[in-house]
C-alpha positions as MATLAB code, in Angstrom:
seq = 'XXXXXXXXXXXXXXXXXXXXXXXXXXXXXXXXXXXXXXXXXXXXXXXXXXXXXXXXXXXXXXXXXXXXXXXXXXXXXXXXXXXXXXXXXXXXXXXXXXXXXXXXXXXXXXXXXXXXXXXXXXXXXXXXXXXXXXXXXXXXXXXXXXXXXXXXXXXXXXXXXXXXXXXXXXXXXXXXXXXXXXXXXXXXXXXXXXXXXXXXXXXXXXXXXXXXXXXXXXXXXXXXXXXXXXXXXXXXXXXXXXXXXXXXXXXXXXXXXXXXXXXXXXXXXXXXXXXXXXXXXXXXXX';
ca = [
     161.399  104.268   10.389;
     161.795  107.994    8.776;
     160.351  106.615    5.289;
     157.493  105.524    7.579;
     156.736  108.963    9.460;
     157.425  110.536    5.975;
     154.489  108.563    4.700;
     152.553  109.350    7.544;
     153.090  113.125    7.129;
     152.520  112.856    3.709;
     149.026  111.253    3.706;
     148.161  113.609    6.374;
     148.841  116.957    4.539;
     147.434  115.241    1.597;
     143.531  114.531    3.872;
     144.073  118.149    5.070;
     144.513  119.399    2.036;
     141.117  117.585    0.142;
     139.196  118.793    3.260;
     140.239  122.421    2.761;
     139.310  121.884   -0.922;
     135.805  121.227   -0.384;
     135.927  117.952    0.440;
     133.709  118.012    3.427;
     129.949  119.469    3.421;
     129.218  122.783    4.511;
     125.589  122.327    4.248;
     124.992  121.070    8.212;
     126.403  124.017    9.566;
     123.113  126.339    8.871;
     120.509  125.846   11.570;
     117.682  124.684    9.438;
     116.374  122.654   11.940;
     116.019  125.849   13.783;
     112.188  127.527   15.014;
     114.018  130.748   15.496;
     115.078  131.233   11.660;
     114.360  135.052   10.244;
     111.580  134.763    7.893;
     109.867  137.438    6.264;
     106.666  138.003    4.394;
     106.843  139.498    0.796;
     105.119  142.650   -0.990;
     101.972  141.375   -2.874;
     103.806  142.458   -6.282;
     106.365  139.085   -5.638;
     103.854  136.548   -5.164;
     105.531  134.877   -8.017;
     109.127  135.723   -6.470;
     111.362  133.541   -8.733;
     115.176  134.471   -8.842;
     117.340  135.729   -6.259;
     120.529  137.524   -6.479;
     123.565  139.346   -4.344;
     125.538  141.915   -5.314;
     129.500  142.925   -4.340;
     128.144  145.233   -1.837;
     125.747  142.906   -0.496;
     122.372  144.503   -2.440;
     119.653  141.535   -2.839;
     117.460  141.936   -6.153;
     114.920  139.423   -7.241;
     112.281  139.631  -10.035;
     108.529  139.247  -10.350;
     108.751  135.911  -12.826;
     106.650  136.776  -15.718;
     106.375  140.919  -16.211;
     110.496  141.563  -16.405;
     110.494  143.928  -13.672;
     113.695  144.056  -11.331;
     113.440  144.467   -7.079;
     116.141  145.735   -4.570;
     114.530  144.336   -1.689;
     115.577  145.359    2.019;
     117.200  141.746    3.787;
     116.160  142.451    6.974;
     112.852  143.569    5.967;
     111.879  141.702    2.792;
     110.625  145.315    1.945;
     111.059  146.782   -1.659;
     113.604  149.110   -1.982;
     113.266  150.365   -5.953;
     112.270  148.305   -8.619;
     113.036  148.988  -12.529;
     111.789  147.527  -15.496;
     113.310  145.942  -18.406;
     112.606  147.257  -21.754;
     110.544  150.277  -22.836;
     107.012  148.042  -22.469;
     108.565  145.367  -19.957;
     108.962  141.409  -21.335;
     106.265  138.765  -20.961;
     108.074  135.384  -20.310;
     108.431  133.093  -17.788;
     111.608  133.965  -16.207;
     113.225  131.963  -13.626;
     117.378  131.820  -12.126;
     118.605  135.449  -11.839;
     122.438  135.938  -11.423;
     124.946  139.053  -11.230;
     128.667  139.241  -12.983;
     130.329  142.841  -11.934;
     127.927  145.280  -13.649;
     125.973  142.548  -15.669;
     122.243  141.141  -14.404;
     121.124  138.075  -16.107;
     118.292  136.361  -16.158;
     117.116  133.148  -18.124;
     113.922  132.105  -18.805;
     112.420  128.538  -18.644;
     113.148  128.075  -22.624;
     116.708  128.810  -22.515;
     116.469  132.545  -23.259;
     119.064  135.062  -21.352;
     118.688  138.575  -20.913;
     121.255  140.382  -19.779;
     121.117  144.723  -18.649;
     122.188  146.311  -16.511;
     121.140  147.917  -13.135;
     118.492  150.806  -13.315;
     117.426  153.750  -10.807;
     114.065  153.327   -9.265;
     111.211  152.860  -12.173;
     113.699  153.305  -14.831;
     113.273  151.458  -18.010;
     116.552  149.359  -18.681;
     118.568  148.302  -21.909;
     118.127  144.950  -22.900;
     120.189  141.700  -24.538;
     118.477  138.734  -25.254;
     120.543  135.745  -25.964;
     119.160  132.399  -26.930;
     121.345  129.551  -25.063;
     120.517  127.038  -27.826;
     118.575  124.604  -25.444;
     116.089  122.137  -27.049;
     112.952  122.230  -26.306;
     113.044  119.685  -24.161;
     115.062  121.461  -21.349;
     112.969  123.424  -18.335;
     115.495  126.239  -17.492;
     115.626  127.094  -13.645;
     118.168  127.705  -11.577;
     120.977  130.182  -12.474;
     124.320  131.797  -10.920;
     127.843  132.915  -11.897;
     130.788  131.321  -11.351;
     133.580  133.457  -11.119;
     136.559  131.192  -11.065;
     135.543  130.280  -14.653;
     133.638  133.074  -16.136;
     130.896  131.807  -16.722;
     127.227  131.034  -15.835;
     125.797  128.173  -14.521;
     122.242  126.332  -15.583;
     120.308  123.639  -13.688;
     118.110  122.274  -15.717;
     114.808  121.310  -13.515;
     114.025  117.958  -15.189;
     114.903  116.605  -18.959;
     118.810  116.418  -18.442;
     119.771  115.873  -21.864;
     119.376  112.309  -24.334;
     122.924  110.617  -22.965;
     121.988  111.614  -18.782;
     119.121  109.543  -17.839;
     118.599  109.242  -14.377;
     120.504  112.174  -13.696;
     119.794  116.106  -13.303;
     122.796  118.189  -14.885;
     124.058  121.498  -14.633;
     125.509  123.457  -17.694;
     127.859  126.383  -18.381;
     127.868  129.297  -20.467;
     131.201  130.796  -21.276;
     131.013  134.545  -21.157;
     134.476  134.821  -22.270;
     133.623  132.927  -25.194;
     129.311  133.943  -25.109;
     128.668  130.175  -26.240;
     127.184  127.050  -24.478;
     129.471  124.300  -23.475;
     127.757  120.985  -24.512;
     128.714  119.062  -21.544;
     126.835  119.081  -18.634;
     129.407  120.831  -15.792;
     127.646  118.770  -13.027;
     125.486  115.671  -13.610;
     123.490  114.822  -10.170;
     122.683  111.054   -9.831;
     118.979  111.200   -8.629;
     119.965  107.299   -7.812;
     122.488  108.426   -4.750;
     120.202  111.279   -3.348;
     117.543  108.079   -2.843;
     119.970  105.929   -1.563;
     122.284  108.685    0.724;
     119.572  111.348    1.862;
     115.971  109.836    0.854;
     115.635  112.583   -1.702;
     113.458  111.741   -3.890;
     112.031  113.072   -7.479;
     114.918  116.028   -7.027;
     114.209  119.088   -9.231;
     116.549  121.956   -9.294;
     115.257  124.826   -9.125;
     117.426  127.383   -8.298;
     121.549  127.036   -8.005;
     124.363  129.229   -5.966;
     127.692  129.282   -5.207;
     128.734  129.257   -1.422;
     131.327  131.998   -1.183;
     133.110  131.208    1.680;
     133.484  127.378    0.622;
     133.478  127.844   -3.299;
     130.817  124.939   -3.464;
     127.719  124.627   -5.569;
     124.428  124.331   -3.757;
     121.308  123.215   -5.453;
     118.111  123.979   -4.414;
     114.572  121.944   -4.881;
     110.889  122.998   -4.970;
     109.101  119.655   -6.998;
     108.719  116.269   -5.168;
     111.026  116.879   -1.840;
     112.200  120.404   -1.017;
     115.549  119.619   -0.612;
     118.906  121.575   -0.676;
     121.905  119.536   -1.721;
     125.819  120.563   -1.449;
     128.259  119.734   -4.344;
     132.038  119.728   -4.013;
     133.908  122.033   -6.861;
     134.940  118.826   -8.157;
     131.268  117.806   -8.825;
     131.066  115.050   -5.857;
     127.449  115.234   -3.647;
     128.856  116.385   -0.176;
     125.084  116.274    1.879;
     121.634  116.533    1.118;
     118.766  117.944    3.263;
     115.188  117.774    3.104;
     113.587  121.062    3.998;
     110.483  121.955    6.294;
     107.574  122.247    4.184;
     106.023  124.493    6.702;
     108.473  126.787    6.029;
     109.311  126.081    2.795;
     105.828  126.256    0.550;
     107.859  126.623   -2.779;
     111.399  127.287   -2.633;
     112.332  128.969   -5.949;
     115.285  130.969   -4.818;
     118.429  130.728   -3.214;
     121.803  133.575   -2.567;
     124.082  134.316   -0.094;
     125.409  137.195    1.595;
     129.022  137.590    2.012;
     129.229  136.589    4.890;
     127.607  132.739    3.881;
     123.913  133.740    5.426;
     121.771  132.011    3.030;
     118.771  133.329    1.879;
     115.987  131.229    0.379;
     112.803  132.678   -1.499;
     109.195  130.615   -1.398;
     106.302  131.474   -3.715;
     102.926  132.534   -2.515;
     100.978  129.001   -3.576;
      98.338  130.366   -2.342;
      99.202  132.185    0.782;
     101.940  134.921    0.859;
     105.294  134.796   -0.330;
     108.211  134.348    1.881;
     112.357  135.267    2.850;
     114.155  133.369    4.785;
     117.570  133.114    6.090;
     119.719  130.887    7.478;
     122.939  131.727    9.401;
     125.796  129.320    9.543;
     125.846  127.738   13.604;
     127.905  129.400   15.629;
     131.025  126.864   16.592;
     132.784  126.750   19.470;
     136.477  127.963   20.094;
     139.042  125.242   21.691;
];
């Protein structure tokens, strides 16, 4: 009888203890489904709003996608606080995921090409790193973030996944302790199981970032279905959502504030561009 309630105990810490891990999704407890969600309407100048990124004291910065100029924008507002530019003459390319690593910006463009500087007063002219990633290419570049458990960065890749991951989408790493590429996909996303689990279909990452309060990776989608999907630190799918497309025109960009408010970024195509955030639902106490 004691073996038996020692087993019982034992399985139970063990389910408690996968479930604190990550095991369960995070991703249903933001009020997407909301009509009351805080959405803003962009300055002109980021039509073509592409990355976004948070800093440690909660600062958001995004970029303009092809002119290499850098925006502190007001998150209550969506209004520009400074901007600065990188290089003496700025850089034409199409630049895309945008993440932040202590005093270190980075941003990668569609090839595979990093740039990393570091933060500049209001229309000053920034020092600038490039670093080629080695990509083929093959690879479309997209969504980027840091990972701070592993020092390193993180790249979705929006379509070709690489020869041996067909039917896949997969996410890579970049050591920064090491400055090289690790071959091997961190994350491969089986495009199969979002069809079958969430009717997701024709999933294209385009933007990727790390939930701080739960430590998993969330992966956002602006091709085929807008979708957002959650993924466990272990690499497991937790949930996948589709998103309003009323909303949601073209979702390039995704952060979150410190507090787990996530904020998602939408292209003009055509009309204005947009920011808008999602709080986590409120639960009740028992």
């Amino acid at each position: 009888m004691k073996s038996k309630i020692n087993l019982i105990l034992f399985i139970s810490a063990f389910l408690a203890a996968c479930n604190f891990t990550g095991g369960q999704s995070n991703l249903e407890k933001y009020n997407f489904r909301s009509k009351n969600v805080q959405r803003n309407i962009l300055p002109w100048q980021l039509n073509e709003v592409s990355g976004l990124a948070v800093s440690k004291d909660n600062k958001l910065y995004c970029h303009d996608d092809e002119n290499g100029v850098i925006y502190q924008i007001n998150i209550n507002t969506g209004s520009i606080i400074k901007r600065f530019q990188l290089g003496s003459f700025g850089i034409d390319a199409d630049f895309e995921g945008m993440a932040i690593a202590g005093k270190n910006f980075y941003i990668v463009t569609s090839d595979g090409i990093l740039y990393k500087f570091r933060e500049g007063n209001n229309l000053a002219k920034v020092q600038v790193k490039e670093i080629d990633l080695g990509f083929s290419s093959k690879f479309e570049i997209e969504g980027l973030c840091y990972d701070k458990s592993t020092n390193s960065l993180l790249l979705a890749s929006k379509g070709y996944p690489g020869k041996q991951y067909k039917g896949k989408r997969t996410i890579y790493s970049y050591s920064l302790s090491e400055n090289k590429l690790i071959k091997t996909p961190r994350i491969q996303i089986s495009l199969k199981e979002l069809q079958k689990r969430f009717g997701i279909k024709q999933f294209h990452p385009s933007a990727i970032e790390i939930n701080p309060l739960t430590g998993t990776y969330f992966v956002l989608s602006a091709k085929g279905n807008r979708a957002i999907i959650e993924i466990s630190k272990s690499g497991k799918i937790l949930n996948g959502i589709k998103l309003n497309k009323k909303l949601h025109r073209q979702p390039e960009g995704l952060t979150f504030l410190k507090d787990g408010t996530m904020i998602i970024s939408d292209e003009a195509a055509g009309k204005r561009a947009t920011l808008t955030k999602y709080n986590l639902l409120k639960t009740e106490a028992h």
